[in-house]
N, C-alpha and C positions, 0 to 999 in steps of 0.2 A: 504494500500500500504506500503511494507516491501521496506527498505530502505540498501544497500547492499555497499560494498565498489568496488562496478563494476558500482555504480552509479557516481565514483569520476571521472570529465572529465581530459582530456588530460591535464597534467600540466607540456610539455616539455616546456624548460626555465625558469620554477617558480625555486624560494627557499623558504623551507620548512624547521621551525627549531623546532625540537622537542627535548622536555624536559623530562626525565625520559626514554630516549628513551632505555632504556638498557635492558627492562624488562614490562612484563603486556600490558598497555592501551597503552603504549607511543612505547612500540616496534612492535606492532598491526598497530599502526598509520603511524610509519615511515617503516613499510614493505608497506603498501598499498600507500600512498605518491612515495615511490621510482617505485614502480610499475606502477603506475601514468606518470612517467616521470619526475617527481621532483626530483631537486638535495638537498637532505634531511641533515640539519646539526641538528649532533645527541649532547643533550645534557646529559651528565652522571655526576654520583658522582665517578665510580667507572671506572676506566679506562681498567683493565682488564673486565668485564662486557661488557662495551661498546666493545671494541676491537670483542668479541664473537660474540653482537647481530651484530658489523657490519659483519661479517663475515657469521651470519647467512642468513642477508638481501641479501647480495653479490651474496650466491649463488643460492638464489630463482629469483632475478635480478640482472645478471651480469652486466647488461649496468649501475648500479647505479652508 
């Protein structure tokens, strides 16, 4: 049994804080998290970075 990020339940009114989130594993996590319903706080080194992936998150989930 294959394990999927459509197994991640409903997580309207969680917070979710991810680290690295700007890029790779931690941008992977905080797309699927916001998708989720979680309201995801993104941790970066890079603030232009950050700025992009939120931006990227935003527009695959605009409710985020």
């Amino acid at each position: 049994m294959a394990w999927s990020t459509e197994d991640i339940p409903d997580l309207t009114g969680r917070v979710a804080v991810v680290t690295g989130a700007n890029g790779g594993l931690g941008l992977a996590s905080a797309k699927a998290l916001a998708h989720a319903g979680a309201h995801v706080v993104m941790a970066a080194r890079d603030q232009h970075k950050a700025t992009a992936a939120y931006d990227e998150i935003a527009t695959g989930t605009p409710e985020a």
